[in-house]
PAZAPA-4460 file (N, C-alpha, C; in steps of 0.05 Angstrom, whole numbers, plus 32768, in hexadecimal, padded with zeros to 4 digits):
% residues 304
    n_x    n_y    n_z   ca_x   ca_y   ca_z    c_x    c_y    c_z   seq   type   mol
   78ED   6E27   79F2   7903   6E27   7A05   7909   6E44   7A0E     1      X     A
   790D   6E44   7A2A   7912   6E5E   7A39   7930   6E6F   7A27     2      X     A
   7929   6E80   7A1F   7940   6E94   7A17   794C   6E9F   7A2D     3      X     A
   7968   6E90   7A3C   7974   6E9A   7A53   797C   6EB4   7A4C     4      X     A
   7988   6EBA   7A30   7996   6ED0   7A31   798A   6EF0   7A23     5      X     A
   7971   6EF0   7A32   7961   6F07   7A36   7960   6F04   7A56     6      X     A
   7965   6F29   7A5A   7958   6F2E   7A7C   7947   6F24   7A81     7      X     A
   7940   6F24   7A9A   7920   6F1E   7AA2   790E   6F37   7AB2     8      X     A
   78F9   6F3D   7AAC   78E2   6F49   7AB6   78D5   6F3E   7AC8     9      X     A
   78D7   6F3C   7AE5   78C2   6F2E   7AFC   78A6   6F3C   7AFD    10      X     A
   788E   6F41   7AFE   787E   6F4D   7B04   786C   6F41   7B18    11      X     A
   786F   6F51   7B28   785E   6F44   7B40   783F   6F57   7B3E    12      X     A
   7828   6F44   7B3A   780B   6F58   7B36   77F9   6F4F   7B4A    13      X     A
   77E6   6F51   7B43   77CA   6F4A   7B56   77C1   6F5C   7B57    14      X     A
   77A4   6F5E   7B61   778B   6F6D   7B6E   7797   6F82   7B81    15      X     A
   778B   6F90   7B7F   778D   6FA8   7B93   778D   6F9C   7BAF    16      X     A
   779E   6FA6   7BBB   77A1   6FA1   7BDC   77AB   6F89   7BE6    17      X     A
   77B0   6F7A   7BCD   77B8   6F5E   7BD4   77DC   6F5D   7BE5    18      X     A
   77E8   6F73   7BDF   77FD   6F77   7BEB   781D   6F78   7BDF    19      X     A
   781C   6F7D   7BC1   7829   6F83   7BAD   783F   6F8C   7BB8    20      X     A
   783B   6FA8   7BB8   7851   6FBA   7BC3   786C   6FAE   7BCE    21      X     A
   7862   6FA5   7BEE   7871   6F9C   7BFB   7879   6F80   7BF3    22      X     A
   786F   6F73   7BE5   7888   6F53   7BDB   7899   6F60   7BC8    23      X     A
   7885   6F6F   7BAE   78A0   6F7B   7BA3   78B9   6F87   7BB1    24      X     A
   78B5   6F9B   7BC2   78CF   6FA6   7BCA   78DE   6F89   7BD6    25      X     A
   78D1   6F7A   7BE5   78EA   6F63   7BF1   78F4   6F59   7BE2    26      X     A
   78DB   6F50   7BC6   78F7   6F43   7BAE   7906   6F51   7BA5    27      X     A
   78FD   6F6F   7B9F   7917   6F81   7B90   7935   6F80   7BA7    28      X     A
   7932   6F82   7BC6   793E   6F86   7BD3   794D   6F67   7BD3    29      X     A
   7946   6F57   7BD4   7956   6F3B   7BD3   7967   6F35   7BBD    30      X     A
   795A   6F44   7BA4   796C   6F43   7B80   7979   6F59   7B8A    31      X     A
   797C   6F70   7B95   7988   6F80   7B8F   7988   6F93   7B7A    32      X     A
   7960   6F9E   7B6B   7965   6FA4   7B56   794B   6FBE   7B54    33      X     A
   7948   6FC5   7B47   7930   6FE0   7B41   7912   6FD0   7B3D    34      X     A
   7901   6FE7   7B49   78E1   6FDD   7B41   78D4   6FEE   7B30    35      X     A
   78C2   6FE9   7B19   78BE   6FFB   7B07   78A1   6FFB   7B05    36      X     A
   7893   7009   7B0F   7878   7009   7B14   7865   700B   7AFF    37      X     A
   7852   6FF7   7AFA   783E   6FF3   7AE9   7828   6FFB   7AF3    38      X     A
   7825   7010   7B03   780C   7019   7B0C   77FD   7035   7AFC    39      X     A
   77E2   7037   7AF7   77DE   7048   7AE0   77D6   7066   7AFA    40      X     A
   77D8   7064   7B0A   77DC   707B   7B1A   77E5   7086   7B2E    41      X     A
   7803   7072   7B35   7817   7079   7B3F   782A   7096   7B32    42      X     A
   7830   708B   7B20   7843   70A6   7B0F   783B   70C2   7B14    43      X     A
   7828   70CD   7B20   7819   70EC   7B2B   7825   70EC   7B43    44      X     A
   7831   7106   7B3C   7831   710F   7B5C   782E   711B   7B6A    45      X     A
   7807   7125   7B64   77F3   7129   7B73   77EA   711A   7B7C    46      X     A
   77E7   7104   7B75   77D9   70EC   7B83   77E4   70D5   7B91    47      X     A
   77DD   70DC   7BA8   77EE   70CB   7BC3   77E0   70B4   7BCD    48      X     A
   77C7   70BF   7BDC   77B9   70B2   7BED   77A8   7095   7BDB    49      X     A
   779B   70A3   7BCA   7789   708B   7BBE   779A   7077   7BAB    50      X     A
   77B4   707D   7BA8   77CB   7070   7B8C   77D1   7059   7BA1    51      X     A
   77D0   705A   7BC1   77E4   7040   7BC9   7801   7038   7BC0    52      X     A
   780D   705D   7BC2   7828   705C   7BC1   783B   704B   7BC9    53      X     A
   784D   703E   7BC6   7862   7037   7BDC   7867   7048   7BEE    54      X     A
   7872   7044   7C03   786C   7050   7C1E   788D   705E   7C17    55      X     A
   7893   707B   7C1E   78A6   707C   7C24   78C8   7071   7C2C    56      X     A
   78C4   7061   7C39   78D1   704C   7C45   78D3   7035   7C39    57      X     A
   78C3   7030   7C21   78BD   701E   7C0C   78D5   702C   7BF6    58      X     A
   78CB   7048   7BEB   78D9   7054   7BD8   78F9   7058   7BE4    59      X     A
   78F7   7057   7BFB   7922   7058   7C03   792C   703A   7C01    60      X     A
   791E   702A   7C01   7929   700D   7C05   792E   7003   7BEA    61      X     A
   791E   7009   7BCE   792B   6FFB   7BB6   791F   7019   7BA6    62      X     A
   7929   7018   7B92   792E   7031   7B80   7912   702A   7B6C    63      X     A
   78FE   7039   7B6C   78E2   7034   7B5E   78EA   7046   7B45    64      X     A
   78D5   7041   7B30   78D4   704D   7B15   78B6   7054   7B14    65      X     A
   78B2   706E   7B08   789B   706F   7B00   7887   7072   7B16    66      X     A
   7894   707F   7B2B   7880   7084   7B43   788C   70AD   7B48    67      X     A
   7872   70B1   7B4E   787B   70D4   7B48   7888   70D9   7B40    68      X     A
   788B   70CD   7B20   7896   70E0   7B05   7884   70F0   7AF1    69      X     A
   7870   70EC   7AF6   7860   7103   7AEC   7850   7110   7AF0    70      X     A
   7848   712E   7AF2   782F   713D   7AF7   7810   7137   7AEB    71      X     A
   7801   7138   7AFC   77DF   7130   7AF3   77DF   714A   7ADE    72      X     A
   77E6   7157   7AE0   77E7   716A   7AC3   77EE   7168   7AA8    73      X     A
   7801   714C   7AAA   780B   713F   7A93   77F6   712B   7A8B    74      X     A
   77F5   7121   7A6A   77DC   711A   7A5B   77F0   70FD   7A59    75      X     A
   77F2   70E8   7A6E   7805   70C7   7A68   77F4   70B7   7A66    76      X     A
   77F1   70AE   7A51   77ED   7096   7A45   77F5   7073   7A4E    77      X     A
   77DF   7066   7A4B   77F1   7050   7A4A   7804   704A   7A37    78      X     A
   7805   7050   7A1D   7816   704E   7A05   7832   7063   7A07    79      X     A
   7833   7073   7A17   7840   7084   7A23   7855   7073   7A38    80      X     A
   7844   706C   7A45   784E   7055   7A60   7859   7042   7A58    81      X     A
   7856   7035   7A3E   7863   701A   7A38   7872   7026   7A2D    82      X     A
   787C   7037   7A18   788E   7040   7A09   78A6   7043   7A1B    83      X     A
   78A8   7055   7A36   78BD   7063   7A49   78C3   7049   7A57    84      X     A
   78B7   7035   7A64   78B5   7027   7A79   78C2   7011   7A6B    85      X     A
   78B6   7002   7A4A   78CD   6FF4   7A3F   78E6   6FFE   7A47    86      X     A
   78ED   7016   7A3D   7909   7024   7A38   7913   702B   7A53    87      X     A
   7907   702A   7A66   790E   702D   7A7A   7920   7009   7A81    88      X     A
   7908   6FF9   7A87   7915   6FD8   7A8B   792D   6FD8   7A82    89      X     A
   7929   6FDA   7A60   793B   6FD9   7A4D   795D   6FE2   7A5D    90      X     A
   7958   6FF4   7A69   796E   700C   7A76   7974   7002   7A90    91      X     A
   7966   6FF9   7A9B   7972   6FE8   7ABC   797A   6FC7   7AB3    92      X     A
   7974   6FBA   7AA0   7986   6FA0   7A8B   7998   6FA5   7A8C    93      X     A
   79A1   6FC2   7A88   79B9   6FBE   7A84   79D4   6FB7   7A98    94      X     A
   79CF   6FC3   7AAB   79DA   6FBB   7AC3   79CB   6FA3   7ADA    95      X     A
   79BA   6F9F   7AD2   79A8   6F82   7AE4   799D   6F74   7ACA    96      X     A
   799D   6F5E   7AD1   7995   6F49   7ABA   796D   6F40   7ACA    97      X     A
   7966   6F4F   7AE2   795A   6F52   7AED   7945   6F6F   7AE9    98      X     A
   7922   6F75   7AED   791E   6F82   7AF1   78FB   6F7E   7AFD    99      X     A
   78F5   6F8C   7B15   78E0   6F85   7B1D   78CC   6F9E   7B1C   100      X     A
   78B3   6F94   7B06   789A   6FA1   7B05   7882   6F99   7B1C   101      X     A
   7877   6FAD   7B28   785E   6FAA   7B33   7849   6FBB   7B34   102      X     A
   782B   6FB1   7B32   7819   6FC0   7B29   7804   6FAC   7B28   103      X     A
   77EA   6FB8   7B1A   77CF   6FA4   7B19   77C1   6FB5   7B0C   104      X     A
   77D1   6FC6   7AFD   77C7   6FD5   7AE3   77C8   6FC8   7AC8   105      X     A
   77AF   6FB9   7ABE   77B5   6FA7   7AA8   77C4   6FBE   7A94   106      X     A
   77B5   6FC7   7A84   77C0   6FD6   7A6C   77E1   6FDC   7A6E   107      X     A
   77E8   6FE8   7A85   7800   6FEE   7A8E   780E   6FCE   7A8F   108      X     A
   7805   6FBF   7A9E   781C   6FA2   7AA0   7818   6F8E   7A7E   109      X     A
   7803   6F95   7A78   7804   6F91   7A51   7818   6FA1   7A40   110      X     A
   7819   6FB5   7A46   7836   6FBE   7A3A   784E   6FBC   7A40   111      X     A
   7859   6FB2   7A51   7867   6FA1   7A5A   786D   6F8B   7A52   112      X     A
   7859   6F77   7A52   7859   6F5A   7A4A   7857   6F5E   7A37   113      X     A
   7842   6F6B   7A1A   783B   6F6D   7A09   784C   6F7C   79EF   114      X     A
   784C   6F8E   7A03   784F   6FAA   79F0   7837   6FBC   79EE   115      X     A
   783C   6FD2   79DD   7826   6FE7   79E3   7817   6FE8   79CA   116      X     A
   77FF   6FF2   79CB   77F2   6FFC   79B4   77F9   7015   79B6   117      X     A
   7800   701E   7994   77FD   7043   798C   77DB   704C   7984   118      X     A
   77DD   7062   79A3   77CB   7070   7999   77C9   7083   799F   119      X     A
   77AD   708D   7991   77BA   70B1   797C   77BA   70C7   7990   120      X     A
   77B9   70DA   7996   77B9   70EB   79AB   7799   70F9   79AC   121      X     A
   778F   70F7   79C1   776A   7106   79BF   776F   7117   79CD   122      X     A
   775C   712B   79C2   775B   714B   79C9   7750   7148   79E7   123      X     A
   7755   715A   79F8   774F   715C   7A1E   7730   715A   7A14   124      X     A
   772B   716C   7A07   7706   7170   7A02   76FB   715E   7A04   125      X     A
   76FC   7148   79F1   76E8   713C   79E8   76EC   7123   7A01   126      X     A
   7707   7118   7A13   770A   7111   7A27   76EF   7116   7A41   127      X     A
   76ED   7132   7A38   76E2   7140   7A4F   76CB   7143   7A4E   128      X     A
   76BF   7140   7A32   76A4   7140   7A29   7698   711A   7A2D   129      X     A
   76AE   7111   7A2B   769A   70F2   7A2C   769D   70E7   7A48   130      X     A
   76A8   70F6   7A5A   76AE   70F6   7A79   7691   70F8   7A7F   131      X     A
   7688   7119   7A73   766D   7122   7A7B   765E   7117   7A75   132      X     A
   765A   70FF   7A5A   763F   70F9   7A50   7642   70E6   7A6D   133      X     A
   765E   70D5   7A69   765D   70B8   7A86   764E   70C5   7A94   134      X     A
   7652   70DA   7AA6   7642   70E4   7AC0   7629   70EB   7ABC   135      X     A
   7623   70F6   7AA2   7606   7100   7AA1   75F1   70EC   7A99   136      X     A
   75FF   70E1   7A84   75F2   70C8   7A76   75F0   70AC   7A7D   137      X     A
   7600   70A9   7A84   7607   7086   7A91   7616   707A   7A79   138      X     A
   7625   706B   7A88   7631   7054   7A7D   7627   7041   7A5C   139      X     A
   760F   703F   7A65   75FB   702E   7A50   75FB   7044   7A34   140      X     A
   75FE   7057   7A39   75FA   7074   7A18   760E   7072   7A17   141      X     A
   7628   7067   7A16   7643   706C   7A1B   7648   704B   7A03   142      X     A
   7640   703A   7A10   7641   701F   7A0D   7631   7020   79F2   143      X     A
   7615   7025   79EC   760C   702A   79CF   7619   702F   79BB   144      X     A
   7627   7051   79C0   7631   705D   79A3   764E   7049   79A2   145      X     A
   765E   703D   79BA   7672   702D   79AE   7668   7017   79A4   146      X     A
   765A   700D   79AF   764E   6FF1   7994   7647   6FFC   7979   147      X     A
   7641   700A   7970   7637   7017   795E   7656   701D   7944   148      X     A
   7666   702B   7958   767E   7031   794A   7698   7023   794C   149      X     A
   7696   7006   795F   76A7   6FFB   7959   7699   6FDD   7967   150      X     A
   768F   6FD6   795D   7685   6FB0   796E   769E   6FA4   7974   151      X     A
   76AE   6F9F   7968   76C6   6F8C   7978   76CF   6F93   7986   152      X     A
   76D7   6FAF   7992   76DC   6FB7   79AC   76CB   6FB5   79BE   153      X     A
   76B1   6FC4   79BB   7694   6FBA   79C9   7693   6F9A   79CC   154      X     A
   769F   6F88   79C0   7699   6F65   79C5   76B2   6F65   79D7   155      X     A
   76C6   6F71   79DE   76DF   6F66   79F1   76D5   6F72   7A01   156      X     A
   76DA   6F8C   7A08   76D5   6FA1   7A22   76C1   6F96   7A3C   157      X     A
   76D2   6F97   7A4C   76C5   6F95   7A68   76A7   6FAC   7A69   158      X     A
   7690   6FAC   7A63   767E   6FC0   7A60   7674   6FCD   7A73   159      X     A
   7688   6FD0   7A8E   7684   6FD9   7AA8   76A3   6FE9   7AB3   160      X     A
   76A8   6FE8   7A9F   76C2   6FFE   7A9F   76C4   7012   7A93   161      X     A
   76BE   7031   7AA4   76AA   7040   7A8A   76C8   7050   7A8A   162      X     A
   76DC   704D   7A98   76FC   7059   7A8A   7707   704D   7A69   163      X     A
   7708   702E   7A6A   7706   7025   7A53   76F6   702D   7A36   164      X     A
   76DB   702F   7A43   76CA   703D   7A31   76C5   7053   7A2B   165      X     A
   76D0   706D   7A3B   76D5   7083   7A31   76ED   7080   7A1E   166      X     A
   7706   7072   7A22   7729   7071   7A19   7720   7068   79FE   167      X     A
   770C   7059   79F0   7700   704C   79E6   76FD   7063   79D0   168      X     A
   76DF   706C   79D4   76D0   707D   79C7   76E0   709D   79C8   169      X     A
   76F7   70A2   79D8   7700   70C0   79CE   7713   70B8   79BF   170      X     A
   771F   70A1   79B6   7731   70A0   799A   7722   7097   7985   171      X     A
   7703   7091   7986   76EA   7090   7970   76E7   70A6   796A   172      X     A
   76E2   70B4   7980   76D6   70CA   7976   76F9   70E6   7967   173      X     A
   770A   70E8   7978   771C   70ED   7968   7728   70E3   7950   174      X     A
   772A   70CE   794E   772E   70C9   792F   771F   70BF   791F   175      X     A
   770C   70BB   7923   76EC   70AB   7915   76F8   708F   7904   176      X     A
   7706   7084   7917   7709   7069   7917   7705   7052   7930   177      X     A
   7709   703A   7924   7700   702A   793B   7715   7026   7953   178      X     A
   770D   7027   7965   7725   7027   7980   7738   700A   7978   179      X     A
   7725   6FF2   7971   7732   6FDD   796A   7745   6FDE   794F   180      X     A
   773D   6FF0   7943   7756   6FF9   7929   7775   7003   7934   181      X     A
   7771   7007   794E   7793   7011   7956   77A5   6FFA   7970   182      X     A
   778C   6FED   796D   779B   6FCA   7987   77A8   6FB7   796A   183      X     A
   77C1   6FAD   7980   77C5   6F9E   796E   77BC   6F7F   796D   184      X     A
   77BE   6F6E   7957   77B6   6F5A   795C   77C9   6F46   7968   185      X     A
   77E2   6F4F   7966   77EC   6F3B   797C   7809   6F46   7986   186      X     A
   7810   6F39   799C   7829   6F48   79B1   7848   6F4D   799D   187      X     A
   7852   6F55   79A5   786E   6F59   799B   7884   6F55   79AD   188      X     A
   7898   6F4B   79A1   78AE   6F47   79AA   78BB   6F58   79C2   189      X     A
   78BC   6F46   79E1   78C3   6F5E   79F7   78E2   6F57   79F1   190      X     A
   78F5   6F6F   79FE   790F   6F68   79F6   7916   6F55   7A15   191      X     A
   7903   6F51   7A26   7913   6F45   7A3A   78F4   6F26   7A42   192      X     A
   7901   6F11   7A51   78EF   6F06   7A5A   78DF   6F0F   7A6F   193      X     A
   78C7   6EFE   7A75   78B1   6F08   7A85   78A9   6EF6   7A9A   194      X     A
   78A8   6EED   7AB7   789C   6EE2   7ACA   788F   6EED   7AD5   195      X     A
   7870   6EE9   7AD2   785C   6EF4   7ADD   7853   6EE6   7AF5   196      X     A
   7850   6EF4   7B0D   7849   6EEC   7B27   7834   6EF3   7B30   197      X     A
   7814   6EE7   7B31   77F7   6EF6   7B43   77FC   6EF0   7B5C   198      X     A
   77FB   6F01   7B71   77F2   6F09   7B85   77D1   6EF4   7B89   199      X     A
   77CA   6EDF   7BA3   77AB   6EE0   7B9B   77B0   6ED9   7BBF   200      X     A
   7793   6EE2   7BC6   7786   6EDA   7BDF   776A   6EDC   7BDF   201      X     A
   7766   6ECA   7BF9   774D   6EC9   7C02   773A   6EE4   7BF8   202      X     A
   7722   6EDA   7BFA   7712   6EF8   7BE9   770C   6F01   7BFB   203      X     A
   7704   6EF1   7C12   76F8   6F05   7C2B   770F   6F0E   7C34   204      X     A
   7720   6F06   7C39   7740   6F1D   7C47   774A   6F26   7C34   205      X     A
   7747   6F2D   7C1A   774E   6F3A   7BFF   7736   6F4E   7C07   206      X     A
   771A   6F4D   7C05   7707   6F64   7C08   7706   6F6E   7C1F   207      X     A
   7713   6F65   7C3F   7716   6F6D   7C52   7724   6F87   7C53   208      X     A
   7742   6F82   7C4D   775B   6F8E   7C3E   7751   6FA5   7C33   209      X     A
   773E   6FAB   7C1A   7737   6FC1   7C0E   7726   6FC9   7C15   210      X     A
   7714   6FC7   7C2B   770B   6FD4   7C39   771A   6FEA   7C4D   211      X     A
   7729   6FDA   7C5A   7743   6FE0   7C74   774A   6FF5   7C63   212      X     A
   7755   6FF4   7C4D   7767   6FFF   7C41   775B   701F   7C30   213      X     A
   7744   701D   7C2A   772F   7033   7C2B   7727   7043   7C43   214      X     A
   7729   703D   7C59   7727   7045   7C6F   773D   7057   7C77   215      X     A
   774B   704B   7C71   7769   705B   7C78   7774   7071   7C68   216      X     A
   7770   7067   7C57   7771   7083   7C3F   7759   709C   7C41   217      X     A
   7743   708B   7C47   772E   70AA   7C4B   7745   70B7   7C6A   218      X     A
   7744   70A5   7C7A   7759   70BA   7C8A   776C   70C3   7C90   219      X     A
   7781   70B7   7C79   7791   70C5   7C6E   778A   70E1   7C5E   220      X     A
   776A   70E6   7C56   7765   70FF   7C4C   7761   70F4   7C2B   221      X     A
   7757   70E7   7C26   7757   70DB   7BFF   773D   70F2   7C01   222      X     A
   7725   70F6   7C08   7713   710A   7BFD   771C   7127   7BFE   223      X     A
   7733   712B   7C0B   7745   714B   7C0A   7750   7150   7BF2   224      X     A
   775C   7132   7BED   7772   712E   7BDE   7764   7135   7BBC   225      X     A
   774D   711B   7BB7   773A   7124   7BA1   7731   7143   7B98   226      X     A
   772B   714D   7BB2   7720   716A   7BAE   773A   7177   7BA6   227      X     A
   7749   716E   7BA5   776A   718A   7BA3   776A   7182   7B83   228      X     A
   775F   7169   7B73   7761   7167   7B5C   7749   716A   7B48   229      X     A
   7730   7176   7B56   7719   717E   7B4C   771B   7186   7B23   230      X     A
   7733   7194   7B2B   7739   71A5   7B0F   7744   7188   7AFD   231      X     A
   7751   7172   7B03   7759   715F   7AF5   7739   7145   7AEA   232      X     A
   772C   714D   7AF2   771A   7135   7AF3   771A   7125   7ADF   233      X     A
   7715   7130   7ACB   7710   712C   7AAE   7730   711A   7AA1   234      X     A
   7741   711C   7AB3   7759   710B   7AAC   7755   70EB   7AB2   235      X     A
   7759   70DA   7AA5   775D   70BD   7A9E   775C   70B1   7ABE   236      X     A
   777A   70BE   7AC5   7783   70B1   7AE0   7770   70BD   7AF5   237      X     A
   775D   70C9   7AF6   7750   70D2   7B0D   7731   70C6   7B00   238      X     A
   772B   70BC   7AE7   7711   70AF   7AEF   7713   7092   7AF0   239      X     A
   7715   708D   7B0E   772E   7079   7B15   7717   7071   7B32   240      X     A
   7713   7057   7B3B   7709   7047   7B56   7720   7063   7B6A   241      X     A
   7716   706D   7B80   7721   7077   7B90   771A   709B   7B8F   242      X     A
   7712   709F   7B70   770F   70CA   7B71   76FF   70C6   7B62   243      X     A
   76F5   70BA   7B51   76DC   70BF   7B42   76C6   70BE   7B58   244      X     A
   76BD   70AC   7B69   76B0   70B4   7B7D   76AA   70CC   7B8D   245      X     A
   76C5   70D1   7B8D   76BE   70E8   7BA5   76B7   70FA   7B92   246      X     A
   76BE   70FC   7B79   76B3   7114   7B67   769D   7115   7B6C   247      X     A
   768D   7103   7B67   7670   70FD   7B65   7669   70FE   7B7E   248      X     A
   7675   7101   7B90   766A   710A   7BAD   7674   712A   7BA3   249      X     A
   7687   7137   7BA4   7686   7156   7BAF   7674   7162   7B91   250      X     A
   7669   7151   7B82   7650   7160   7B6E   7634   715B   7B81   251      X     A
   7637   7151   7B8F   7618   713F   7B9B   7606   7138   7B91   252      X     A
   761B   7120   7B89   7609   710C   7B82   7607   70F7   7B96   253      X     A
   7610   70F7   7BAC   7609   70F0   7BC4   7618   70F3   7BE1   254      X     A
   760E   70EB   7BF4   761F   70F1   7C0A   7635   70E8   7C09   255      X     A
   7645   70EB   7C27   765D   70E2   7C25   765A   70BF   7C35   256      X     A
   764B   70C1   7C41   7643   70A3   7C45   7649   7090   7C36   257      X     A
   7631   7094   7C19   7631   7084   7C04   764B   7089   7BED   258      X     A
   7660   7099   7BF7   7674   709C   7BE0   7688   708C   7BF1   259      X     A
   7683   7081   7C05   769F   7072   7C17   7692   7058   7C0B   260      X     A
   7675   704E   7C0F   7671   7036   7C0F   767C   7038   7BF1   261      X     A
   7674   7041   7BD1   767C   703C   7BC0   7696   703E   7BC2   262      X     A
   76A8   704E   7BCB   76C4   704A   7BC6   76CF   7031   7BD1   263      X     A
   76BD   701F   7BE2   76CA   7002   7BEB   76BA   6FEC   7BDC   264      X     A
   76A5   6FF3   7BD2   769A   6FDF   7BC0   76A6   6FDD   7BA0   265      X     A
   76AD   6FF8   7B9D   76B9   6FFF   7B83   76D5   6FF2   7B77   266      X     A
   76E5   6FF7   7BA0   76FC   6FE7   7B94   7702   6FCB   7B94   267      X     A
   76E9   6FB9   7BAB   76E5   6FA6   7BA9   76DB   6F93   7B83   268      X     A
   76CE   6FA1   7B7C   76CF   6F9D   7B62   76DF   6F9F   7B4A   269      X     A
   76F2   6FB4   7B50   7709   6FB8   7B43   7716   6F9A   7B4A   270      X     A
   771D   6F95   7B5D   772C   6F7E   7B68   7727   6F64   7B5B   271      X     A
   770C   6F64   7B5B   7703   6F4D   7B40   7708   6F4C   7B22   272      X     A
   770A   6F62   7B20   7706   6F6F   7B07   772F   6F6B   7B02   273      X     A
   7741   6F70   7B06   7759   6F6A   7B0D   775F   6F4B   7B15   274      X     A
   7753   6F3C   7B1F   7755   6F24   7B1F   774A   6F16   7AFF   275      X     A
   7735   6F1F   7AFB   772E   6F0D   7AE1   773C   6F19   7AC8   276      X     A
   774A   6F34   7AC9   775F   6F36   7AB9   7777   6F26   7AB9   277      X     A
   777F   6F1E   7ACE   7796   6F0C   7AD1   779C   6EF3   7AC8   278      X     A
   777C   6EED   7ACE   7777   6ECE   7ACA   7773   6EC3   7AA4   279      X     A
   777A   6EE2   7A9B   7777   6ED4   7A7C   779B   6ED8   7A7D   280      X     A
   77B0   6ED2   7A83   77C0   6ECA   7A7A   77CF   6EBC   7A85   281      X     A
   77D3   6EA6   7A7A   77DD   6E7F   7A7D   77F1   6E81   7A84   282      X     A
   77FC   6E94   7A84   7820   6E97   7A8D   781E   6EA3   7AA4   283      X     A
   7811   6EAB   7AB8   780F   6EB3   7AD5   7813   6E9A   7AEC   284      X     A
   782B   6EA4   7AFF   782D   6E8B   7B0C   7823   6E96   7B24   285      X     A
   780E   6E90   7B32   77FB   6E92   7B49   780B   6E91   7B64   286      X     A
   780A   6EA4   7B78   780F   6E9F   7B92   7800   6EA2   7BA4   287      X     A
   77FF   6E9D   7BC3   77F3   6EA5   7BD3   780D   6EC6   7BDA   288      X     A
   7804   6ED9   7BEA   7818   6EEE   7BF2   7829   6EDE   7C0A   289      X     A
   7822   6ED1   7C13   7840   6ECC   7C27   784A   6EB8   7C1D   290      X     A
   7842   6EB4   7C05   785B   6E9D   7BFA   787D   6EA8   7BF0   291      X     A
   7882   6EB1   7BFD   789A   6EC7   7BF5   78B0   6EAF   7BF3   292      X     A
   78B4   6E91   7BFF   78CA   6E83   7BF3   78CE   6E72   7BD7   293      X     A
   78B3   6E6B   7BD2   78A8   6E66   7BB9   78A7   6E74   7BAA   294      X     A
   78A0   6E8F   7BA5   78A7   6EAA   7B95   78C1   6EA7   7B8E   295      X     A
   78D6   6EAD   7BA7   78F2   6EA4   7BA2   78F3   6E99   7B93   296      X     A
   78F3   6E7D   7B98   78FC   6E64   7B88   78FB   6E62   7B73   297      X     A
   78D7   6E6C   7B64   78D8   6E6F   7B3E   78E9   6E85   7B43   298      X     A
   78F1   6E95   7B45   78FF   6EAB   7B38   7917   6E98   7B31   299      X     A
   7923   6E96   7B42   793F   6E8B   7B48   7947   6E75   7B2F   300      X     A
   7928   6E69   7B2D   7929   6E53   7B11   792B   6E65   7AF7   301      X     A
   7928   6E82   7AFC   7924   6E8A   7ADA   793E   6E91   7AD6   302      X     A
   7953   6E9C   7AE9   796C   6EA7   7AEA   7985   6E96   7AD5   303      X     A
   7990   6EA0   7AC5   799F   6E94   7AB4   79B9   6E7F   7ACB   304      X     A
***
């Protein structure tokens, strides 16, 4: 039975480009209440163009959390992120029995729903050293020594996520334990309830969309923007669909031709890759994006 007398947590997610942003702000603006962003590279605020900020005019209309509060110079964690962002919710409960998350950053919307795993702090180095094997070595030498030093992480892991698999192997290699020795085996108590809402559309006007939407950002300046962070690379949030490319373009490793087409094929797969995360949990209630009266409606049913 529904525990009325916990807040509630709305989170509105989905795939990249599916159009997040903007339903969240209309529901925050219809509750009357704060949005607290679960995005793992919103919080920089160096990074504008490739993050798919809220628009200005987005940020005056409902009061966001966790959007340029921190410098790319700062070392944030997802365990970092769940720790503040609980305590954050926790802190707008108190005056709204209401609070709306959005994002399509699993790890980040798992701590949330979940809670966080503690883990240990890794040296910049060795971050920066298994950056370089990724680029020099490939993916597959990367994927070896973690089977090797931890198989049950190597048996979950998406094996095409080489951010995962570095996050992976530099807390192996810093504490010469198994990455799966610091997850927990199961969620913990959130202090508030949770309604989870996916975002889904058509794939061809979903991959249309991120195309469009790559387009506009290269002219908005995203390969200026990458180059002003050259010195950050080796940070988490920048080997990321959108700057890891262009890195690998201003090293030449290829033209700029072929760094546009991967940056739209790249995020097209991200987009999948974000959908089949979604789809493992049973408690997601599915929309189309202009279902915005139906959205309403469950909310309205979870309200005490």
């Amino acid at each position: 039975m529904t525990d009325y007398s916990k807040p509630l947590l709305v989170s509105i997610v989905g795939p990249t480009a599916v159009g997040k942003t903007a339903l969240a702000v209309a529901i925050a603006k219809w509750l009357g209440v704060d949005i607290v962003s679960a995005d793992s590279r919103q919080f920089y605020k160096e990074m504008n163009i490739g993050t798919a900020k809220p628009s200005m005019e987005e940020l005056s209309m409902v009061t966001h959390h966790f959007v340029n509060s921190h410098s790319i110079s700062e070392d944030y964690s997802a365990g970092a992120y769940g720790r503040d962002a609980v305590d954050k919710i926790e802190e707008l409960h108190r005056y709204n029995s209401i609070v709306i998350a959005v994002g399509g950053s699993g790890l980040y919307l798992k701590a949330l729903w979940d809670g966080f795993d503690e883990m240990p702090q890794v040296p910049t180095e060795i971050r920066k050293e298994l950056n370089e094997e990724l680029s020099t070595r490939g993916l597959q030498f990367l994927l070896e020594e973690l089977e090797e030093k931890d198989v049950d992480y190597f048996n979950q892991v998406d094996k095409n996520n080489g951010q995962r698999i570095v996050r992976a192997l530099e807390v192996i290699r810093a504490t010469g334990l198994p990455f799966s020795s610091f997850r927990r085996a199961k969620t913990n108590e959130m202090p508030y309830r949770n309604l989870k809402i996916c975002l889904s559309m058509d794939r061809d006007r979903l991959f249309e969309r991120i195309n469009l939407r790559m387009d506009q950002m290269i002219a908005d300046g995203l390969f200026e923007e990458a180059e002003s962070l050259v010195s950050f690379k080796d940070h988490n949030a920048l080997q990321t669909v959108g700057y890891s490319e262009i890195f690998r373009y201003l090293e030449g490793a290829y033209d700029k031709e072929e760094a546009v087409r991967l940056l739209k094929r790249n995020s097209r797969r991200y987009a999948k890759r974000q959908i089949t995360w979604f789809k493992k949990y049973d408690d997601i209630h599915w929309f189309k994006v202009d279902q915005m009266e139906e959205i309403k409606s469950l909310i309205s049913q979870e309200l005490p």
